[in-house]
N, C-alpha and C positions, 0 to 999 in steps of 0.2 A: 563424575556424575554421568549415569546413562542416559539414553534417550528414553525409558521408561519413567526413569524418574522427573527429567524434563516436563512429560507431557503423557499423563497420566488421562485413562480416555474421557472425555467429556469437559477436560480442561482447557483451556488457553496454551500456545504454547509456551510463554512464559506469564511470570506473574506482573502487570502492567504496574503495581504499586512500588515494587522493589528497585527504584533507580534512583540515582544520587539527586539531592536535592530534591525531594517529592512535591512539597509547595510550589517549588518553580513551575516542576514542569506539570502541575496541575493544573497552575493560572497558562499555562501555554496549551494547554487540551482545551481550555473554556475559551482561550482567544483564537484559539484555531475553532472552533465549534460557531464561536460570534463571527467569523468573517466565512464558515461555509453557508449561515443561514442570510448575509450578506449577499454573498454572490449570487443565491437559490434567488433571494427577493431580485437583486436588478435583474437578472437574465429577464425577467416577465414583466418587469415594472414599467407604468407608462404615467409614472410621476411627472409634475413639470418641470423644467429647464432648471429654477431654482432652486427644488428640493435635492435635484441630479448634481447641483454645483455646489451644494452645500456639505454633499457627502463627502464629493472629490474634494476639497476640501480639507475636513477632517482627517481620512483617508491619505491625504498628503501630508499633513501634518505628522500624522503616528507615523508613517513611513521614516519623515524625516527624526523623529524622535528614539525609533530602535534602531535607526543608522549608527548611532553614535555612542550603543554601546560594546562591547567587546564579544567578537565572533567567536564560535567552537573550534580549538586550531581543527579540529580531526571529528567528519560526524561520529557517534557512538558507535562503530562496529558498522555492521551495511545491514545498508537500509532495505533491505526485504527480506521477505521470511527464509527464504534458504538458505542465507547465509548469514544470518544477523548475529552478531557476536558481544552485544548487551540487549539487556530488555529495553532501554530507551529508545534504541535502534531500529529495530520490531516493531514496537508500540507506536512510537512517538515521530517518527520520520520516512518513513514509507509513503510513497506516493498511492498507497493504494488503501493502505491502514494502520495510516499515521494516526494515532489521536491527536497529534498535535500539529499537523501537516494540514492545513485547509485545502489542498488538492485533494486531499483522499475522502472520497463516500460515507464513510468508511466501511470496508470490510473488515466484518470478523471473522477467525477463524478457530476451531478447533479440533482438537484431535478426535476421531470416533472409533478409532480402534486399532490393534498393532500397525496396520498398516494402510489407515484410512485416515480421510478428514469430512468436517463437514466445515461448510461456510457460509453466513449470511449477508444479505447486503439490499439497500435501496437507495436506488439511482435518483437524483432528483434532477430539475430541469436544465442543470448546468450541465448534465451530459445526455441530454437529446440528440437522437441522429435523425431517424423519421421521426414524423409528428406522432408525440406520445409514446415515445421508443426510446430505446438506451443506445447511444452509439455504437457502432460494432466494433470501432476500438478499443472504447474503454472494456466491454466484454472477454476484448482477447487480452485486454492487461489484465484485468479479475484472474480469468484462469491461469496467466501465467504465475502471477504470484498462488493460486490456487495451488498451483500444481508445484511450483516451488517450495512450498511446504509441506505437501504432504512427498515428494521425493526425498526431506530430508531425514522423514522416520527409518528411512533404511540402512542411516548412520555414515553414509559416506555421499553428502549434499554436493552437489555440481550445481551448474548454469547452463541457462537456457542454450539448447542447443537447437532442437527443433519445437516450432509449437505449430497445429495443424488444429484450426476451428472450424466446426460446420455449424451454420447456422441457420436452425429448424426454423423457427419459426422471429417472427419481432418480440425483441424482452422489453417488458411494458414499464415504464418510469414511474414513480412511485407505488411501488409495489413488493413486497418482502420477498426478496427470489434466496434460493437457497443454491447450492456447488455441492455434490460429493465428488469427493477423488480417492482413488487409488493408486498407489504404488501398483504396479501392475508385473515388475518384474527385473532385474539388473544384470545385465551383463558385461564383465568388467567393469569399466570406465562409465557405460552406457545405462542409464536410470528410465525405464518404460512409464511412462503414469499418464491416466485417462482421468477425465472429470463432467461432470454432465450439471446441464443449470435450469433449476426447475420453475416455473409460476406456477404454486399450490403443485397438483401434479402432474403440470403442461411440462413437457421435456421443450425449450427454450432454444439450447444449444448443447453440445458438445465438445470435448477438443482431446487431441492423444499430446502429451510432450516426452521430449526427449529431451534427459538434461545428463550433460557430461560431468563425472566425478573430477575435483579439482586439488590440488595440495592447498590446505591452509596457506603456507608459504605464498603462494603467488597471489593468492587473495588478499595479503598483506601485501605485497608489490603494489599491485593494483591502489591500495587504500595508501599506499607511500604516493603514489604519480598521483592521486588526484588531486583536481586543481582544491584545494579546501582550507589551507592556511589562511592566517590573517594576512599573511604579505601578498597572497594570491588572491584572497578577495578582496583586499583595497587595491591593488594592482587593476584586476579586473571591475570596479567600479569606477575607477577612474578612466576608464576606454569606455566608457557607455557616454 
């Protein structure tokens, strides 16, 4: 399959329904969904002591409840858009736009044209940097995975090698900001792409990335060394 037919313009780059087990990982996009609007509510809450202790609580409890059921030896393919090698992968486990990742915002993203994307996204209060503003962090991981995707329409996806943000102005927290990017141009090994991030049509920020083309092969290395088996995550639970 090509990358045309992947990611047809105005679509997703894949189709988020098509992953094994769909009920599962549906009830895991709605419990990821209930502990982002979780997190939104305490960052600002000035509930008292007991309603605070009653969550931790609960909250401790479910912890200890999915502790004890059985890990993914291997996450689905990696977990960001340029090199994700299942749709659960993409979708569901990104730290950036995971539906089922309660760290991620989420961004969406899609394709706008042979060599374009576009992306949306709102920041809520759990990534404030100045008062009423999105962290400048989280901005330059947006575009990195921004930009991660959209360098992999040129069919030979690498990793981040250089990312360079300027940042115009404060991007305002809840608020719909949009990302275009471009592939901007490849040589060799070397993948050029710029992205720009809009409020309505306040230009926000910017960033140019450079991501280096990679073999399959060692992207599989990489997915063999990481820590992510069952013997590796009870190993490493049991050191905490």
């Amino acid at each position: 399959m090509n990358q045309d037919e992947l990611t047809p313009p105005g679509e997703s780059y894949f189709d988020p329904t098509k992953v094994p087990n769909p009920t599962v990982w549906e009830q895991k996009r709605r419990l990821a969904d209930a502990m982002r609007r979780v997190i939104s509510h305490m960052v600002l809450s000035d509930a008292p002591e007991q309603e605070l202790s009653d969550a931790a609580d609960a909250l401790e409890r479910f912890g200890e409840r999915l502790a004890v059921h059985p890990k993914l030896e291997r996450v689905m393919g990696h977990a960001e858009a340029a090199n994700a090698g299942n749709v659960a992968a993409f979708f569901d486990q990104s730290p950036l736009i995971g539906l089922a990742n309660p760290l991620a915002p989420p961004v969406t993203i899609s394709r706008s044209g042979p060599l374009t994307a576009t992306a949306t996204v709102t920041f809520g209060s759990a990534y404030e940097g100045p008062p009423g503003h999105v962290h400048g962090g989280f901005v330059a991981a947006a575009f990195d995975e921004v930009l991660g995707y959209v360098q992999s329409l040129g069919g030979h996806p690498g990793m981040t090698g250089r990312l360079t943000i300027h940042y115009r102005r404060p991007t305002p927290l809840h608020t719909p900001l949009r990302f275009e990017a471009q592939l901007v141009r490849e040589q060799g090994r070397k993948i050029f792409t710029e992205a720009q991030l809009y409020d309505g049509t306040t230009l926000t920020a910017e960033a140019e990335g450079l991501f280096v083309s990679i073999p399959r092969q060692r992207l599989e290395k990489l997915a063999d060394e990481a820590p992510n088996s069952r013997a590796q995550i009870a190993t490493s639970r049991e050191d905490l």
